[in-house]
NUKOLKOL-402521 format. One record per residue (C-alpha): residue number from 1; residue in one letter; x, y, z. Coordinates in steps of 0.02 Angstrom, whole numbers, plus 50000, padded with zeros to 5 digits. Layout:
<rs>
n NUM; res A; u X; v Y; w Z $
...
</rs>
This chain:
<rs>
n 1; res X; u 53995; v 54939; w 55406 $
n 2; res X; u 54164; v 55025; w 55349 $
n 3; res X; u 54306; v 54909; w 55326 $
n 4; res X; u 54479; v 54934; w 55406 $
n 5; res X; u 54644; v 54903; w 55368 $
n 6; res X; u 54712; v 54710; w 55403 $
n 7; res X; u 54863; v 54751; w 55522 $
n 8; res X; u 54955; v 54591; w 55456 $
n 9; res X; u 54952; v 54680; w 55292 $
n 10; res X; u 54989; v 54847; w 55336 $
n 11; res X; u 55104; v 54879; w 55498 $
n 12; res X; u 55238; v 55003; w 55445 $
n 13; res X; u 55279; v 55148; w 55342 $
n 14; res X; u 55466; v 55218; w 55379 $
n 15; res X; u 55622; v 55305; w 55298 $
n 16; res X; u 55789; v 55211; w 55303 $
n 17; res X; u 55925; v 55342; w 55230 $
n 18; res X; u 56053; v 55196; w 55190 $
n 19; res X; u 56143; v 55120; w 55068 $
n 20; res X; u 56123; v 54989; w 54932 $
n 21; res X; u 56233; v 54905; w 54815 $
n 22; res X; u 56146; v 54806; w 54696 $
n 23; res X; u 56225; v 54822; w 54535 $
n 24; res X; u 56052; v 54849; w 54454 $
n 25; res X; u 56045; v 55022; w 54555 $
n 26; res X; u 56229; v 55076; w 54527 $
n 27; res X; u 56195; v 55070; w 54350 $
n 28; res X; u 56050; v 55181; w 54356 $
n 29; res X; u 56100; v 55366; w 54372 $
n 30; res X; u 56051; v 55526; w 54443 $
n 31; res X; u 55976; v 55560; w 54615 $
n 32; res X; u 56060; v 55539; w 54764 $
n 33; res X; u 55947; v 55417; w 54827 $
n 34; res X; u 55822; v 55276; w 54759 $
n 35; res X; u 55639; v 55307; w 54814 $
n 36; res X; u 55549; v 55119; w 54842 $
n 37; res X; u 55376; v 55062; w 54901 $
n 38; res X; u 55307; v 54901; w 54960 $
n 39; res X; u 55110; v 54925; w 54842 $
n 40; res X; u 54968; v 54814; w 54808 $
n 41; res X; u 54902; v 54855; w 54633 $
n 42; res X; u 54738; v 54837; w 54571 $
n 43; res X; u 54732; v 54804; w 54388 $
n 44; res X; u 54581; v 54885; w 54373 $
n 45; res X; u 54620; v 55041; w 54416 $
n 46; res X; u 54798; v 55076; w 54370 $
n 47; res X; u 54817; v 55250; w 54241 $
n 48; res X; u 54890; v 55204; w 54076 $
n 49; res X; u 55039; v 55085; w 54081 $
n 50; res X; u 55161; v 55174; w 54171 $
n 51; res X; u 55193; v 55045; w 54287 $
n 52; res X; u 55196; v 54836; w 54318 $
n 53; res X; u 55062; v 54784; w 54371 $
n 54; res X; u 55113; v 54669; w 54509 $
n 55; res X; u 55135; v 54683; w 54679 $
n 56; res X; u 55284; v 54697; w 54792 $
n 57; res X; u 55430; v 54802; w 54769 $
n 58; res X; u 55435; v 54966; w 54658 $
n 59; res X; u 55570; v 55076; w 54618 $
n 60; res X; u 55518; v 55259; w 54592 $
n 61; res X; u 55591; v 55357; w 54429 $
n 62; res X; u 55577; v 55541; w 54464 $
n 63; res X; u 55646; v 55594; w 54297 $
n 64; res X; u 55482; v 55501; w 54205 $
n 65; res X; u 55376; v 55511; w 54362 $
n 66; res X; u 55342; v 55315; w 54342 $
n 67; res X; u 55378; v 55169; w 54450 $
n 68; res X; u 55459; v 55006; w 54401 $
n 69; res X; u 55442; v 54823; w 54504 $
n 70; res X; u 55592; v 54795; w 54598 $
n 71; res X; u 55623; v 54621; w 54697 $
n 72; res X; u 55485; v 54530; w 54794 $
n 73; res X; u 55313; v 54513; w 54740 $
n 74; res X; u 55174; v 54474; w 54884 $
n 75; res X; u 55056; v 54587; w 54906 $
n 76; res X; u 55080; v 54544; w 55109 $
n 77; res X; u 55239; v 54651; w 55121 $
n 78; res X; u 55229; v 54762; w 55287 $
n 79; res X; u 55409; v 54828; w 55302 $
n 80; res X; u 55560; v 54813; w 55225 $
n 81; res X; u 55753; v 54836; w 55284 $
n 82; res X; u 55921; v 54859; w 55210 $
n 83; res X; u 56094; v 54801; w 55299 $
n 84; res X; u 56195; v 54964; w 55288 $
n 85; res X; u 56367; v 54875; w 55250 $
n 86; res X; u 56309; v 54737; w 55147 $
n 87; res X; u 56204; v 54832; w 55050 $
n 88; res X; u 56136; v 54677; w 54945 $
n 89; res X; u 56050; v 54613; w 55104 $
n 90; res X; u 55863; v 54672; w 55131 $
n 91; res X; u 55736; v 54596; w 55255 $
n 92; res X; u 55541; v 54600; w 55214 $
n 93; res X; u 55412; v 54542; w 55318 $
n 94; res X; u 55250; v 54474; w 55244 $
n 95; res X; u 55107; v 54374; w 55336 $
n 96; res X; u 55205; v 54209; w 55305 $
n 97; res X; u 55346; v 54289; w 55422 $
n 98; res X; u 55522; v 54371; w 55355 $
n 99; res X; u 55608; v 54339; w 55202 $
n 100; res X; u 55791; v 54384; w 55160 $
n 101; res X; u 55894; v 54410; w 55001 $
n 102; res X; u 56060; v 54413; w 54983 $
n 103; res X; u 56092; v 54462; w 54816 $
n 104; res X; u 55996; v 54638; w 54802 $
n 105; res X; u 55817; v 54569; w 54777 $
n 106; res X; u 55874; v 54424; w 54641 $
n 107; res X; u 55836; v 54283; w 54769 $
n 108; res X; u 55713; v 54266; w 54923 $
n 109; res X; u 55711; v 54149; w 55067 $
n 110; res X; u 55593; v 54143; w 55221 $
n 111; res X; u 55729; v 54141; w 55372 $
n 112; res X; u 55609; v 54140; w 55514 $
n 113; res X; u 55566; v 53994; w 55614 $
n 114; res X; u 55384; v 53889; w 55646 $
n 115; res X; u 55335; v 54011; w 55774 $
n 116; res X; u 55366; v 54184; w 55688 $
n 117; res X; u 55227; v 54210; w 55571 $
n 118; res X; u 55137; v 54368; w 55534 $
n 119; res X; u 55281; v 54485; w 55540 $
n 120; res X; u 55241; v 54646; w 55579 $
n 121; res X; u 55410; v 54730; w 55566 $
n 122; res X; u 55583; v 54729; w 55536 $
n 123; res X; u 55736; v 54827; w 55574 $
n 124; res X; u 55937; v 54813; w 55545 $
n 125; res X; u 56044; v 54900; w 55689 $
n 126; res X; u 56128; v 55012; w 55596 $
n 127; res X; u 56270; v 55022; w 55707 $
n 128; res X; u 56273; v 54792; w 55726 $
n 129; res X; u 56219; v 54775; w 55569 $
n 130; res X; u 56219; v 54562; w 55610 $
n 131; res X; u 56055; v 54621; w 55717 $
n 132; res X; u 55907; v 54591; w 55670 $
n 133; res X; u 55731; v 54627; w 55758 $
n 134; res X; u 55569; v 54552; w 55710 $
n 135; res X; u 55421; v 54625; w 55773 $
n 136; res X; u 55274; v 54498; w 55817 $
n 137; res X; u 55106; v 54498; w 55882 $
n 138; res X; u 55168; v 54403; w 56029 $
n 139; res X; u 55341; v 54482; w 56067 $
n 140; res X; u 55510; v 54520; w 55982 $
n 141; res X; u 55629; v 54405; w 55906 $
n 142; res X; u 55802; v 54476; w 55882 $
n 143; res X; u 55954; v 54377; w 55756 $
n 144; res X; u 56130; v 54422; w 55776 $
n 145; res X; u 56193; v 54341; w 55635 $
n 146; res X; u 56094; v 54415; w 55489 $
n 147; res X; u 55949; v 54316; w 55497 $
n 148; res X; u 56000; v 54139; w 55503 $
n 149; res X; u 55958; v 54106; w 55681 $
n 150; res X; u 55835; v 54194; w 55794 $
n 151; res X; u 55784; v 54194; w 55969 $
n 152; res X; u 55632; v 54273; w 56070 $
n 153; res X; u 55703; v 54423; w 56197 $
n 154; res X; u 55550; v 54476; w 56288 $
n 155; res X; u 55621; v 54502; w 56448 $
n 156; res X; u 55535; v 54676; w 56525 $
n 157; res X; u 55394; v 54655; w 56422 $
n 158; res X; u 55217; v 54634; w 56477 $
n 159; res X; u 55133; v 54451; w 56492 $
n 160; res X; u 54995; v 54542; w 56438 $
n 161; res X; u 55016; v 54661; w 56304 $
n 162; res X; u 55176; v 54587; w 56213 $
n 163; res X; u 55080; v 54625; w 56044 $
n 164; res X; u 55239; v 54714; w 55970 $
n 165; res X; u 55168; v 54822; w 55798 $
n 166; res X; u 55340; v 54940; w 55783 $
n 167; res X; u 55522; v 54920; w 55820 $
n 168; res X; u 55656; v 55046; w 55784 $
n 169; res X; u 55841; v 55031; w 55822 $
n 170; res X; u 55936; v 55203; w 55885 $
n 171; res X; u 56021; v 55258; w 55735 $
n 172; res X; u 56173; v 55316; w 55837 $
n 173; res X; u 56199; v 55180; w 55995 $
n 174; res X; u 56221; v 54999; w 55946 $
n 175; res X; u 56094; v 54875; w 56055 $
n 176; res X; u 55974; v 55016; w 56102 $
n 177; res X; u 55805; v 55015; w 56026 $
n 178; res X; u 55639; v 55066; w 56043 $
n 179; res X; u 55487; v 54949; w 56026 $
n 180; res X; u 55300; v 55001; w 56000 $
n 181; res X; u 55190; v 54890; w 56093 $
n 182; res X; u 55003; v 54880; w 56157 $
n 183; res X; u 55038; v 54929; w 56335 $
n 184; res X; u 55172; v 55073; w 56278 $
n 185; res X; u 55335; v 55119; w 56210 $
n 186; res X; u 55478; v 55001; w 56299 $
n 187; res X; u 55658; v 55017; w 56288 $
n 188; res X; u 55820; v 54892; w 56272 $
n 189; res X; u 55999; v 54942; w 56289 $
n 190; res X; u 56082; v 54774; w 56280 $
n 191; res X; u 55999; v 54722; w 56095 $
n 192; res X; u 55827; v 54636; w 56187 $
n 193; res X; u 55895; v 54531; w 56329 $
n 194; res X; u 55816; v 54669; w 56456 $
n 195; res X; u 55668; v 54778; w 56423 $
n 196; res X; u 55596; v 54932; w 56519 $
n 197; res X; u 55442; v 55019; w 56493 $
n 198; res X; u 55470; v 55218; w 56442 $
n 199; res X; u 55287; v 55284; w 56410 $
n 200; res X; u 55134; v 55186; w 56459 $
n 201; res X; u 54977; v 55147; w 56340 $
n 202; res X; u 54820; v 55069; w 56332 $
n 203; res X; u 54825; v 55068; w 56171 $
n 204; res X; u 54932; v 55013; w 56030 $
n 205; res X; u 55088; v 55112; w 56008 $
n 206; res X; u 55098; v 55088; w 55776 $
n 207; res X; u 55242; v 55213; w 55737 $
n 208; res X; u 55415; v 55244; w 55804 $
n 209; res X; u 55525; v 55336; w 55694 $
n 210; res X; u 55693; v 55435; w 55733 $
n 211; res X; u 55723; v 55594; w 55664 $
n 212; res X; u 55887; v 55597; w 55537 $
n 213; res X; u 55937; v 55756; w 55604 $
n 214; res X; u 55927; v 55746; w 55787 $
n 215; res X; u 55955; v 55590; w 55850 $
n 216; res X; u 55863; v 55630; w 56031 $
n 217; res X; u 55725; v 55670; w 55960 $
n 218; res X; u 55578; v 55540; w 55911 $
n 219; res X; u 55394; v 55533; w 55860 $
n 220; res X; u 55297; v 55397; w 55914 $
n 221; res X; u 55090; v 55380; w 55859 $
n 222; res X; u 54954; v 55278; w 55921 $
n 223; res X; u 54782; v 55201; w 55909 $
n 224; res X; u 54679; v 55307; w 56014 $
n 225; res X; u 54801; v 55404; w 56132 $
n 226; res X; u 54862; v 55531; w 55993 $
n 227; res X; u 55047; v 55551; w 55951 $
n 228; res X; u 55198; v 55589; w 56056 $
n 229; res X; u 55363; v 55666; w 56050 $
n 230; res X; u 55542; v 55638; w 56119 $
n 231; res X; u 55675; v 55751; w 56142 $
n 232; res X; u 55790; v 55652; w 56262 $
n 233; res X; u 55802; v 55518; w 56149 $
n 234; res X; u 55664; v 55409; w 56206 $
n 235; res X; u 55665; v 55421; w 56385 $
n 236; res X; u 55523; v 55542; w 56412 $
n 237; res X; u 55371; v 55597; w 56314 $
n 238; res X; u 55264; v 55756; w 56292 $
n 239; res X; u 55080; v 55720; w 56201 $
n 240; res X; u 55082; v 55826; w 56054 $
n 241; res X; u 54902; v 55922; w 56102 $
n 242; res X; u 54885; v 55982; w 55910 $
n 243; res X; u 54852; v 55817; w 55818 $
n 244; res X; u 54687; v 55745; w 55826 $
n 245; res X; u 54670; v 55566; w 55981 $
n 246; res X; u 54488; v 55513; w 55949 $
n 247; res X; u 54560; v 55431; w 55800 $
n 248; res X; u 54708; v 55294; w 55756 $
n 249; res X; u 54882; v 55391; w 55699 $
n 250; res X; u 54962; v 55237; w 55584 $
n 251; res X; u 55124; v 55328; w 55557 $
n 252; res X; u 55223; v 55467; w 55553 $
n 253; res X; u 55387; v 55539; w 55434 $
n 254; res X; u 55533; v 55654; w 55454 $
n 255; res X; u 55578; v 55751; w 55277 $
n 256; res X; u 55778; v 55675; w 55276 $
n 257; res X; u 55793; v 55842; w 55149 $
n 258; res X; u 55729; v 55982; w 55267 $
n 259; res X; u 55763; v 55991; w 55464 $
n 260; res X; u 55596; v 56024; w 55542 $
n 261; res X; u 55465; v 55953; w 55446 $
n 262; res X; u 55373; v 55789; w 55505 $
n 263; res X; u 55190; v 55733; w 55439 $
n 264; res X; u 55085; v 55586; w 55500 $
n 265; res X; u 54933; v 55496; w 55446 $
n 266; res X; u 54774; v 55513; w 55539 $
n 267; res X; u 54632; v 55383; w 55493 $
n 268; res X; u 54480; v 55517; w 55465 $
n 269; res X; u 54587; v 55659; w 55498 $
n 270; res X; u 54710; v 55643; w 55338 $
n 271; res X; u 54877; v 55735; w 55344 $
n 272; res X; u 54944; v 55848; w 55468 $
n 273; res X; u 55133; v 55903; w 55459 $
n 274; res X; u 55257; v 56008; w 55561 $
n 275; res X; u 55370; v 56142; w 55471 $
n 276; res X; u 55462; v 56182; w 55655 $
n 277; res X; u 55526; v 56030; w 55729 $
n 278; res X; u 55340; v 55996; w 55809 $
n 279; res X; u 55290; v 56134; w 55903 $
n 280; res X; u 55147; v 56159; w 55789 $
n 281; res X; u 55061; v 56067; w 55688 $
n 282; res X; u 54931; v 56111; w 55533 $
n 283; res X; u 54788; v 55970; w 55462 $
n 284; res X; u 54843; v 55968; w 55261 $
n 285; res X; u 54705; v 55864; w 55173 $
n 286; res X; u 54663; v 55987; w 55042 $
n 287; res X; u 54624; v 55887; w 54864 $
n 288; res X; u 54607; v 55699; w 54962 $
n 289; res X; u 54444; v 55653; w 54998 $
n 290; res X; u 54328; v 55701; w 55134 $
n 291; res X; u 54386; v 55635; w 55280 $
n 292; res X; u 54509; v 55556; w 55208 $
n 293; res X; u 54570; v 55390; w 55287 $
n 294; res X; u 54751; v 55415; w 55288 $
n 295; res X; u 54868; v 55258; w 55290 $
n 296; res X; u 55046; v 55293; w 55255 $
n 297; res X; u 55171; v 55446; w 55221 $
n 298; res X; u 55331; v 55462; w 55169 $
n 299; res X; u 55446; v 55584; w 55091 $
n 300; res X; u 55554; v 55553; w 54917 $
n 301; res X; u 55720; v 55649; w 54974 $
n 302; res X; u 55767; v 55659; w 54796 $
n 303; res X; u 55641; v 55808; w 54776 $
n 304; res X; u 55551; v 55823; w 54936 $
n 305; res X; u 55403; v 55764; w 54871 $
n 306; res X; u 55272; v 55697; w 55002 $
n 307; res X; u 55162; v 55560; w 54984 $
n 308; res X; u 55010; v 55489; w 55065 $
n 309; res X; u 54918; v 55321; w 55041 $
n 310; res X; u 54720; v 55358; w 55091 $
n 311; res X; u 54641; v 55163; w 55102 $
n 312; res X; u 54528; v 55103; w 55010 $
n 313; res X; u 54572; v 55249; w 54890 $
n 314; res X; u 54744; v 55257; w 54804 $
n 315; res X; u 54896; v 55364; w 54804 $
n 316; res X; u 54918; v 55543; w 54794 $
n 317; res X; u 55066; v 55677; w 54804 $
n 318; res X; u 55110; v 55841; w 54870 $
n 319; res X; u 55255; v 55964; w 54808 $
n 320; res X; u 55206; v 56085; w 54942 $
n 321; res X; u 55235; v 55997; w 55094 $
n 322; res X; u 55018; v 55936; w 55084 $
n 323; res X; u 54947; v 56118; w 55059 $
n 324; res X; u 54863; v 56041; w 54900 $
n 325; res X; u 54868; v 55856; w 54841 $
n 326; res X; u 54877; v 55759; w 54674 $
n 327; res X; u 54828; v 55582; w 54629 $
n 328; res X; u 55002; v 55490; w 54578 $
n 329; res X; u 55019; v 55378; w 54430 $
n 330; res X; u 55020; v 55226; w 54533 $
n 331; res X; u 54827; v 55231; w 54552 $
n 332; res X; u 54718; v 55103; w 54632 $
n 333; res X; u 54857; v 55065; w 54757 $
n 334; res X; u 54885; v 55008; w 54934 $
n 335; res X; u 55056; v 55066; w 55004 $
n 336; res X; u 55114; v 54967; w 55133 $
n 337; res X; u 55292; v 55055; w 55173 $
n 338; res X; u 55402; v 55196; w 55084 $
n 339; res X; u 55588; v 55163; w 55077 $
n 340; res X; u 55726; v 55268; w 55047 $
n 341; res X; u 55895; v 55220; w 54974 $
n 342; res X; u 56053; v 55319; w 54983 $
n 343; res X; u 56144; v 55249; w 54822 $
n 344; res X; u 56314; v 55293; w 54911 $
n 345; res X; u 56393; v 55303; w 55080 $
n 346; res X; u 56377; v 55486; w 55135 $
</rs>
């Protein structure tokens, strides 16, 4: 029998373009941004000694093409977010619930309560950055002051179905986000206290990700009813009839560098991507393995470079956008969630 993923472990792969101001990273120059990942190593298999073997947090070094451990180490880390005006504040959630630091990965604390284990993600309102949503497998928790104290805003939501895998703040309105549940995509304006349902599912909605150029339009993937896209800013949704349904979509990526391009990951199906805003789409899976199980993508805006974790594989790269693929140094790898870091305010 072929093994799947564990969702605790592995909810969410996104792109944050934000800001962080540990002093650790201010030192470090070059590229506009710093490229992170949330990995579980294997020893066994990792090339050389390029990299720590631990798991957590890496940093990515483009000059040296090597990775370095940054912050939290559990190999349980699902997503990770960044406050945008306190930039030494970052979320993760792990399958012991959320944990905070306050001093730019230094120090960790778990900030959820008894009932909010087995996070499954995590998101700062960029515009209220005191808001915080947590993403459960029974509903949606949201803070307002950074953290410290949470409550449950289900309101809208399903009494069946409140299973809540992905949850993504607008970008552009304070209080209005998107949540990815198992009935469907459903939609608050007043930061959780009321929810309404935008596009109905029967089946898990993993991915919701806003694209950095456009901020009506969204992608949104699924378990078994294919992927979908917005371009009214969430309130309607067209099935994108190119990408593969007979199989889960985990996630999908805009390139922050190039207006246009979006890939996803297709378990079975491997990489497809979009070079025209997703009105086509073209299955890129040549140099992974046959039928590759793809996990997570993500894009490193400091060169473009696109990435894919295949499970129960490791991780490879692409400098054309997935037309052909490499195996990356950090071999023997599970990636959990890309992250990238603007080092200043635009």
């Amino acid at each position: 029998m072929q093994s799947t993923p564990h969702r605790n472990c592995f909810t969410r792969l996104t792109a944050l373009v934000v800001a962080l101001g540990s002093s650790a990273l201010a030192a470090v120059a070059a590229p506009a941004y710093d490229f992170f990942i949330c990995a579980n190593v294997n020893q066994n298999y990792v090339i050389g000694s390029k990299i720590d073997t631990t798991n957590g947090l890496f940093r990515h070094d483009s000059a040296n093409n090597t990775w370095h451990h940054f912050g939290y180490n559990d190999r349980t880390i699902s997503a990770v977010a960044v406050d945008p005006r306190d930039h030494d504040t970052i979320y993760t959630t792990t399958l012991n619930g959320i944990w905070v630091s306050y001093d730019g990965g230094d120090t960790w604390k778990m900030t959820n309560s008894w009932d909010m284990t087995e996070g499954r993600d995590v998101a700062v309102d960029p515009q209220s950055p005191d808001t915080v949503y947590f993403a459960l497998p029974d509903g949606i928790a949201v803070s307002t002051d950074r953290g410290q104290k949470w409550e449950r805003r289900e309101n809208g939501l399903p009494d069946r179905g409140k299973f809540t895998q992905a949850i993504s703040p607008d970008r552009v309105i304070a209080d209005r986000v998107l949540a990815g549940c198992e009935k469907g995509i459903y939609l608050t304006e007043n930061a959780g206290r009321s929810w309404r349902q935008v596009l109905p599912t029967e089946t898990t909605v993993n991915d919701l990700e806003q694209s950095p150029h456009d901020a009506d339009r969204w992608l949104a993937v699924t378990d078994t009813h294919g992927a979908w896209q917005s371009h009214d800013n969430g309130e309607t949704w067209n099935l994108i009839t190119d990408l593969p349904n007979d199989r889960a979509i985990y996630n999908a990526t805009y390139d922050p560098t190039t207006p246009g391009r979006q890939a996803v990951a297709s378990w079975a199906h491997g990489v497809w991507t979009s070079e025209d805003g997703g009105a086509s789409w073209a299955q890129r899976s040549a140099g992974l393995p046959e039928k590759p199980k793809a996990w997570r993508v993500g894009v490193d805006p400091n060169s473009g470079r696109l990435y894919v974790s295949v499970f129960e594989d490791t991780l490879y790269y692409s400098d054309d956008f997935g037309r052909s693929w490499e195996p990356d140094v950090l071999a023997g790898s599970s990636v959990n969630a890309f992250l990238s870091i603007r080092r200043e305010n635009p």
